[in-house]
C-alpha positions as CSV (number, residue, x, y, z in Angstrom):
1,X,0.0,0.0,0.0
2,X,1.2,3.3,-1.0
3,X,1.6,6.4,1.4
4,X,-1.3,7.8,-0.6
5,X,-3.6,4.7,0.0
6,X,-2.9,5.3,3.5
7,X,-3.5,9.1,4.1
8,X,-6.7,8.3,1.5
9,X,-7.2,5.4,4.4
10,X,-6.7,7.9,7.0
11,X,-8.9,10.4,5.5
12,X,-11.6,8.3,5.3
13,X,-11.7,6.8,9.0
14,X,-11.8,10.9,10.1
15,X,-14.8,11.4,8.0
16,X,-16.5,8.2,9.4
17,X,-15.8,9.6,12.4
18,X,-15.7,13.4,13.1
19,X,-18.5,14.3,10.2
20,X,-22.1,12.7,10.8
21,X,-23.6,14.2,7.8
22,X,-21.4,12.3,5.4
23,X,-21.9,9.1,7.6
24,X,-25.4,9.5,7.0
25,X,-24.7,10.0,3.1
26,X,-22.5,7.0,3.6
27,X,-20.0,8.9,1.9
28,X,-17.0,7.0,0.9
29,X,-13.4,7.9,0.1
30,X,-13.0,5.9,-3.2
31,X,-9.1,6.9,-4.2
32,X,-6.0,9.2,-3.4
33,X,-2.8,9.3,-5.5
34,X,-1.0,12.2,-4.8
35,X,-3.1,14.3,-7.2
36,X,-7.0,13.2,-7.7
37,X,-9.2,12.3,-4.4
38,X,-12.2,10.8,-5.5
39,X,-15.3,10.8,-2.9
40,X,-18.6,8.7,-3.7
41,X,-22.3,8.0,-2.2
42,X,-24.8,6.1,-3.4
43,X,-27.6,7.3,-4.5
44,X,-30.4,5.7,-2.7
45,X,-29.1,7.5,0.8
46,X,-29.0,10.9,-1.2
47,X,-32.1,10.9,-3.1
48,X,-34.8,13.9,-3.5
49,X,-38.8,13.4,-4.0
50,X,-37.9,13.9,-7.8
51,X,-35.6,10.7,-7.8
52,X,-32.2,12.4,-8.2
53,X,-29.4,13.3,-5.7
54,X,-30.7,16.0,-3.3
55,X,-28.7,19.4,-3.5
56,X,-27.4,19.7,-0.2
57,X,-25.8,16.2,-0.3
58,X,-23.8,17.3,-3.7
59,X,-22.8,20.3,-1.4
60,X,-22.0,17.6,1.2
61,X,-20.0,15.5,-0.8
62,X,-18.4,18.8,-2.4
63,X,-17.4,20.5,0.3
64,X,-16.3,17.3,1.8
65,X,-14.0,16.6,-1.0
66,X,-12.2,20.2,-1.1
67,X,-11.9,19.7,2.9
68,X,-9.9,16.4,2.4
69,X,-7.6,17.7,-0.4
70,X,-6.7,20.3,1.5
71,X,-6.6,18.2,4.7
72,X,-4.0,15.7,2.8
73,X,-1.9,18.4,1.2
74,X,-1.6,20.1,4.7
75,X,-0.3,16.5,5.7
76,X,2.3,16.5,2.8
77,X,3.3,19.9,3.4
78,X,3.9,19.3,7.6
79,X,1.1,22.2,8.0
80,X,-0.7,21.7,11.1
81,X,-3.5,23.5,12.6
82,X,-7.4,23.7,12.1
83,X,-9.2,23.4,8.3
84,X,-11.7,25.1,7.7
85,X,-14.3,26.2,5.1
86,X,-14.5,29.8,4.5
87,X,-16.2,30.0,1.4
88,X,-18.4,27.5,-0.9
89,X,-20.7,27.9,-4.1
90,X,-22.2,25.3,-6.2
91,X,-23.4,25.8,-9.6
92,X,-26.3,23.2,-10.0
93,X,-26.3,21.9,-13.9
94,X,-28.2,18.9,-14.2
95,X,-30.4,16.5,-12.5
96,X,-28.5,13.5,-11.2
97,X,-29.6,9.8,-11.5
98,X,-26.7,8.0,-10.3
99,X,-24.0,7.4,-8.1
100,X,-22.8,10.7,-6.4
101,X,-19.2,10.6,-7.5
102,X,-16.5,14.3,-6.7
103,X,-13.7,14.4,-7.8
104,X,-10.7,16.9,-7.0
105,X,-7.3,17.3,-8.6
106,X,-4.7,18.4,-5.9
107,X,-3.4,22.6,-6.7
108,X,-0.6,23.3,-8.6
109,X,2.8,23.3,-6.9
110,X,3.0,27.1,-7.2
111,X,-0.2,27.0,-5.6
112,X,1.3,24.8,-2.8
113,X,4.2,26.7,-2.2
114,X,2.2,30.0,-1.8
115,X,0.4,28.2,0.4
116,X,2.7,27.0,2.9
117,X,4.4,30.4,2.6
118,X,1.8,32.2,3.3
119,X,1.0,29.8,6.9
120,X,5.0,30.1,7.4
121,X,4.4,34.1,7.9
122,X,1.5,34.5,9.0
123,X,0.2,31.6,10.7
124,X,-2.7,31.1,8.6
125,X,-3.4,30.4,4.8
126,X,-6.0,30.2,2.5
127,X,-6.4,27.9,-0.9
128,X,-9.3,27.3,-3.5
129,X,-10.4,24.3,-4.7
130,X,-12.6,23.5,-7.1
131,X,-15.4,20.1,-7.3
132,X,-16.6,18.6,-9.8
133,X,-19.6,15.5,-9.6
134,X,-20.6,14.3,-13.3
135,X,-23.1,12.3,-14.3
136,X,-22.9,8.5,-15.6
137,X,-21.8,9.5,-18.9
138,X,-19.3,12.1,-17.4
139,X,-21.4,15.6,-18.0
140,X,-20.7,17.7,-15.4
141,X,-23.9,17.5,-12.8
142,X,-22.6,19.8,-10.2
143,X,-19.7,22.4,-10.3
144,X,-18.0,23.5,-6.9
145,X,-16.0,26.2,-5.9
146,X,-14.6,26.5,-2.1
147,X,-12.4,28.7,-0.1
148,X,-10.2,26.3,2.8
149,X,-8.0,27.8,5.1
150,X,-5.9,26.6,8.0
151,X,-5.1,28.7,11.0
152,X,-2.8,28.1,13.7
């Protein structure tokens, strides 16, 4: 196993444990590798009256995902402190009927290295991520947008 299956290991057992809404979602962490974490929940625990996945569980399962990139990049980059979300918009594009599946690539090095610089100064930084949850044939469902910052 890969240090990447484990923090995705890791990542998951925190979830299960310290985030009851995406226990009741029975949200999974699918896959890490370094640069795409992939969250998923079925669709029968996530379902509206219109037999598609509710909206506030593909905010769930959105701002869940930028949480645990930036959670595992904090990791990578010996950043310790609390994560938080200080920002999040979805952008609601088409009726799901399917398996609730986000996926997140991890930021750009540059991105990174601001990053840590910024916590290195000033104690605290801030980093965007963006969501994405298509459908079974890989159109774009929901759209994400969220603002995570760590603090000292």
């Amino acid at each position: 196993m890969s240090d990447f299956e484990r923090a995705g290991e890791a990542l998951a057992t925190f979830v299960k444990t310290y985030v009851p809404l995406a226990n009741a979602a029975a949200l999974q962490v699918d896959s890490y590798d370094g640069s795409t974490l992939v969250l998923s929940a079925p669709l029968d625990k996530n379902i509206n009256d219109k037999g598609t996945a509710f909206g506030g569980s593909l905010y769930n399962l959105c701002v869940t995902a930028g949480w645990g990139m930036t959670s595992l990049k904090c990791q990578e980059l010996g950043l310790t402190g609390d994560i938080v979300v200080a920002k999040g918009e979805i952008e609601y594009l088409a009726p799901l009927k399917s398996r609730l599946i986000a996926t997140i690539l991890a930021p750009t090095d540059e991105q990174l290295r601001h990053f840590k610089d910024s916590y290195t100064r000033r104690g605290r930084a801030a980093i965007t991520q963006s969501v994405v949850i298509p459908d079974e044939r890989g159109k774009p469902c929901a759209r994400f947008v969220g603002r995570y910052a760590i603090v000292k």
